[in-house]
C-alpha positions as CSV (number, residue, x, y, z in Angstrom):
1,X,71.3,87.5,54.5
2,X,74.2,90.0,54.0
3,X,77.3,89.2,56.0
4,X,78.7,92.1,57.2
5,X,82.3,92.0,58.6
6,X,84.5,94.7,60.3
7,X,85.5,97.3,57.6
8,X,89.1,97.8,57.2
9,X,89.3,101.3,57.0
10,X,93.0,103.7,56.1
11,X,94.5,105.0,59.0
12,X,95.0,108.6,57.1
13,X,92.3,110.3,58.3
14,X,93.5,109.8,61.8
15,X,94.2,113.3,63.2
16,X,96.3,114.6,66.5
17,X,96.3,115.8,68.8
18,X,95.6,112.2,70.6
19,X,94.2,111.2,73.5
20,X,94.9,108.2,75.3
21,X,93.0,106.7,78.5
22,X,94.4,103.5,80.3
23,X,93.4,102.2,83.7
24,X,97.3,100.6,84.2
25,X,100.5,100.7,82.7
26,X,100.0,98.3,79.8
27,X,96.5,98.9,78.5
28,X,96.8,100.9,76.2
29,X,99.6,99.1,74.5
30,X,97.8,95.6,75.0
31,X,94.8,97.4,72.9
32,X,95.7,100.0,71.4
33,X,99.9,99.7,70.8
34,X,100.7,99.4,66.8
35,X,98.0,102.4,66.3
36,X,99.6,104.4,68.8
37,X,102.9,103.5,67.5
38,X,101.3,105.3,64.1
39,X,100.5,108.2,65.5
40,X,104.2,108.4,67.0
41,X,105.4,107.8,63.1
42,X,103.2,110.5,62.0
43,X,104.7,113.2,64.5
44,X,101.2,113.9,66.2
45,X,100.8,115.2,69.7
46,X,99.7,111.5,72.1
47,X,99.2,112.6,75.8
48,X,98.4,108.9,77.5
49,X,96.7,108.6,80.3
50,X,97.2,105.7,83.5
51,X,94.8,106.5,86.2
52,X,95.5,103.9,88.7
53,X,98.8,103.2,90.4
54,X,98.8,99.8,88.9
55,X,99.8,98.3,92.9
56,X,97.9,95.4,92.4
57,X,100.0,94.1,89.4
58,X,102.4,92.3,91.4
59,X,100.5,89.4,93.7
60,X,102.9,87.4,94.0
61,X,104.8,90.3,96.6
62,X,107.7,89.7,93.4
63,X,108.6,93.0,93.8
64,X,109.5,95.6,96.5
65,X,107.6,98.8,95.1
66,X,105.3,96.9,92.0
67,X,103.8,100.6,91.3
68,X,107.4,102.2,91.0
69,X,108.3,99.0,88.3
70,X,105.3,99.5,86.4
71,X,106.2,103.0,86.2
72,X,109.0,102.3,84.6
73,X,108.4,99.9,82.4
74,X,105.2,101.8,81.0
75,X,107.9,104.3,80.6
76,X,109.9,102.2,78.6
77,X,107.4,100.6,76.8
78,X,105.7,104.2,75.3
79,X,109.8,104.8,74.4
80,X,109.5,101.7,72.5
81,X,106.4,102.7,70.3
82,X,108.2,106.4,69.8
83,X,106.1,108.2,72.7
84,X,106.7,110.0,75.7
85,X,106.1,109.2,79.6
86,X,102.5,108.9,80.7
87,X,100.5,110.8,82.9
88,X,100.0,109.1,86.1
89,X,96.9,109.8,88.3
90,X,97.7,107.1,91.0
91,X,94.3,106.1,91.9
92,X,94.0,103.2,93.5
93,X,94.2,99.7,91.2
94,X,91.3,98.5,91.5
95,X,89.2,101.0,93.1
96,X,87.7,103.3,90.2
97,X,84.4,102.3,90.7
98,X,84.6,104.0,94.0
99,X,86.0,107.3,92.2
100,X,83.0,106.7,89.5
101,X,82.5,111.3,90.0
102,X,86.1,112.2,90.5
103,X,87.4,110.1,88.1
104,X,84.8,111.9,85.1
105,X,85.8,115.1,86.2
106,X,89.1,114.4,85.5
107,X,88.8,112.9,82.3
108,X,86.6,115.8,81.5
109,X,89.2,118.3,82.1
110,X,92.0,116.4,80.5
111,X,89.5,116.4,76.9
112,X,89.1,120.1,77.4
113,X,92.6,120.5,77.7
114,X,94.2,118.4,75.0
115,X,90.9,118.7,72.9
116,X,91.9,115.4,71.0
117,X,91.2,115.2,67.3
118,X,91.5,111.1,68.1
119,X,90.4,109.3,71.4
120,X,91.8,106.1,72.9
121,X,89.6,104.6,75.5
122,X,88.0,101.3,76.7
123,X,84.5,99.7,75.4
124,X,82.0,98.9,77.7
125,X,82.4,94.8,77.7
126,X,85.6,94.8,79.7
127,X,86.0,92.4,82.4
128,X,88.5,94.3,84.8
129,X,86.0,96.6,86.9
130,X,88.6,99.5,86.7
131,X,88.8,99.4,82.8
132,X,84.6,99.8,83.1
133,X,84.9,102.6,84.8
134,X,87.0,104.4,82.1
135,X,85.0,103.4,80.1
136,X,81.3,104.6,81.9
137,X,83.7,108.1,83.0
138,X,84.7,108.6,78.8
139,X,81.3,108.4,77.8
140,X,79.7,111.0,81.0
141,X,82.5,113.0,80.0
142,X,82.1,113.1,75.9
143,X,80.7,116.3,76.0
144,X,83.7,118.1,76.8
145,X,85.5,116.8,73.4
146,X,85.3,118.2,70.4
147,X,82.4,117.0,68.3
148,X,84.4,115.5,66.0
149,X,86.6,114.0,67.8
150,X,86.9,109.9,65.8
151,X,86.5,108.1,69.7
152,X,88.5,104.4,68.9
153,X,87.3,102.4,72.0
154,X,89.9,99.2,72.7
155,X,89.5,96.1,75.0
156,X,92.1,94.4,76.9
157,X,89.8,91.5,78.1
158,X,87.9,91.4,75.7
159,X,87.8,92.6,71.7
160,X,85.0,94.5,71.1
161,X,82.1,93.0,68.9
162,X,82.4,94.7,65.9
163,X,83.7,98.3,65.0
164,X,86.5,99.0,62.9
165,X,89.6,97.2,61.9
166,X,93.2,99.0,61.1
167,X,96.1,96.8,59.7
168,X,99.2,97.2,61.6
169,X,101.2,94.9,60.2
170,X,104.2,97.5,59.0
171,X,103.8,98.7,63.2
172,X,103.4,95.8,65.2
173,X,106.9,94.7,65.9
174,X,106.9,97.7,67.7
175,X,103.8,97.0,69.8
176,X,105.5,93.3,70.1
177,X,108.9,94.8,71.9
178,X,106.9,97.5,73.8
179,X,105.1,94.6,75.4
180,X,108.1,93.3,76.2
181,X,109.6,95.9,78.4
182,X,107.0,94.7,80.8
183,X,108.6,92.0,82.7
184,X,106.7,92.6,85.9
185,X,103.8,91.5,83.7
186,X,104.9,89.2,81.4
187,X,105.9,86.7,85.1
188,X,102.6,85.7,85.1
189,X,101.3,86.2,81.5
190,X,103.1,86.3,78.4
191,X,101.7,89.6,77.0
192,X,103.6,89.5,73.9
193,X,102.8,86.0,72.7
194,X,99.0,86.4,73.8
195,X,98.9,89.8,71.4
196,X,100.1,88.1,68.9
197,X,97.7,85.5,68.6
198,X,94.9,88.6,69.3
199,X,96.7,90.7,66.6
200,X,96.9,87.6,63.7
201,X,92.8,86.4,64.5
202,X,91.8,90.1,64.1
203,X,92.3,89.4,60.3
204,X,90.4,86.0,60.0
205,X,88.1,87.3,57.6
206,X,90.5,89.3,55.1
207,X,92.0,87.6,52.5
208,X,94.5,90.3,51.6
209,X,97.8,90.0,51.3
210,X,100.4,90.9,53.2
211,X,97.5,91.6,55.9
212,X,98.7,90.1,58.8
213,X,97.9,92.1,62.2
214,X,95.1,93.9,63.0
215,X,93.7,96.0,65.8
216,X,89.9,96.3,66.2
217,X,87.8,99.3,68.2
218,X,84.3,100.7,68.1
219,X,84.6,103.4,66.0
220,X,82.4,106.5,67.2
221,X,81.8,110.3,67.7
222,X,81.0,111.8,71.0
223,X,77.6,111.9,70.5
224,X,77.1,108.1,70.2
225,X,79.1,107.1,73.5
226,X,76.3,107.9,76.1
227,X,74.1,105.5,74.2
228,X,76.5,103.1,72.9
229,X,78.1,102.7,76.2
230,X,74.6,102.3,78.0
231,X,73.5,99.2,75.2
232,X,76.8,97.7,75.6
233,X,76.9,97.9,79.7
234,X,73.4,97.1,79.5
235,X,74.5,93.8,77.1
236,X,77.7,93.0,79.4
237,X,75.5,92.8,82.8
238,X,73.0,90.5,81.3
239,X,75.3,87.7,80.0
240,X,77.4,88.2,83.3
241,X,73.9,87.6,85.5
242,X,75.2,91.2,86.8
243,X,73.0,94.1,88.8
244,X,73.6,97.5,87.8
């Protein structure tokens, strides 16, 4: 039986303009940062996207205005990997299920707009119900990107199974001190130590050195999400015991 392990492919043929969708400040840097930090290196247009206000980030009551903090330290955190601010669509945390319609349109007019060469978004095996509902809105919405737009789809929960591997060694003390700047976050979790156990198991099948960090996506063009997203969510519910 052939063994077949995620390819480790050159990050060169990665074009901007870039797209980037997060359900909360931290997201995208949690899946996505060292890549995003390459694209920063690279001088290519990266227009990141947090839909929610990220209000339920704080329940503990730690701080007075949890969505104004996050703000800020998203902001500080994208400064970190060489970006600028996010775009911030203050839906409510933990509600996009509910905004399932509204929440595709927009994401459809944000591809037509930027008309990404690259595309950061969720897989369909997340946990958080807001980060499935990117995900389920990216793939209704793929037919307002271009058609060849390479679509690199990140978990936060969960890694997806399979796809495409990029070292980031050279880029991820950068991802390491942008998760830093989140100290709202890191009072319950440690964000930085927990990616860097994520970042260093990613490579547990290369034996390459100097390899040390990698970050994994599904690897697709916008053709393929409708049905890749549909096995995936239909895969995620059944192992969960969910209903659709």
């Amino acid at each position: 039986m052939k063994h077949l392990f995620s390819p480790l492919l050159p990050r060169d043929p990665l074009q901007g303009p870039v797209l980037v969708l997060a359900a909360h400040p931290d997201d995208e840097v949690i899946g996505a940062g060292s890549m995003l930090a390459w694209h920063a290196t690279r001088g290519q247009a990266v227009t990141v996207v947090h839909a929610t206000d990220g209000a339920k980030g704080d329940p503990a009551n730690r701080e007075h205005d949890i969505t104004a903090v996050r703000r800020r330290e998203g902001q500080e955190a994208l400064a970190r990997l060489g970006l600028g601010p996010a775009r911030h669509w203050d839906l409510p945390d933990g509600e996009l299920p509910e905004h399932l319609a509204a929440l595709t349109e927009r994401i459809a007019a944000v591809m037509r707009e930027v008309q990404p060469r690259t595309l950061y978004s969720f897989h369909a095996g997340e946990a958080h119900r807001d980060h499935r509902a990117i995900a389920a809105a990216t793939a209704a919405a793929a037919a307002a990107l271009p058609p060849d737009c390479r679509c690199l789809l990140y978990g936060v929960n969960f890694v997806p199974a399979g796809g495409t591997l990029f070292d980031v060694t050279d880029l991820y003390p950068r991802c390491y001190r942008a998760l830093q700047a989140y100290a709202s976050q890191n009072a319950y979790i440690d964000l930085p130590g927990m990616s860097e156990h994520r970042g260093r198991a990613a490579t547990v099948n290369l034996d390459i050195p100097g390899v040390l960090y990698g970050e994994m996506f599904l690897d697709l063009l916008p053709h393929e999400l409708a049905t890749v997203h549909a096995a995936e969510d239909r895969f995620f519910r059944l192992i969960q015991r969910e209903t659709p």
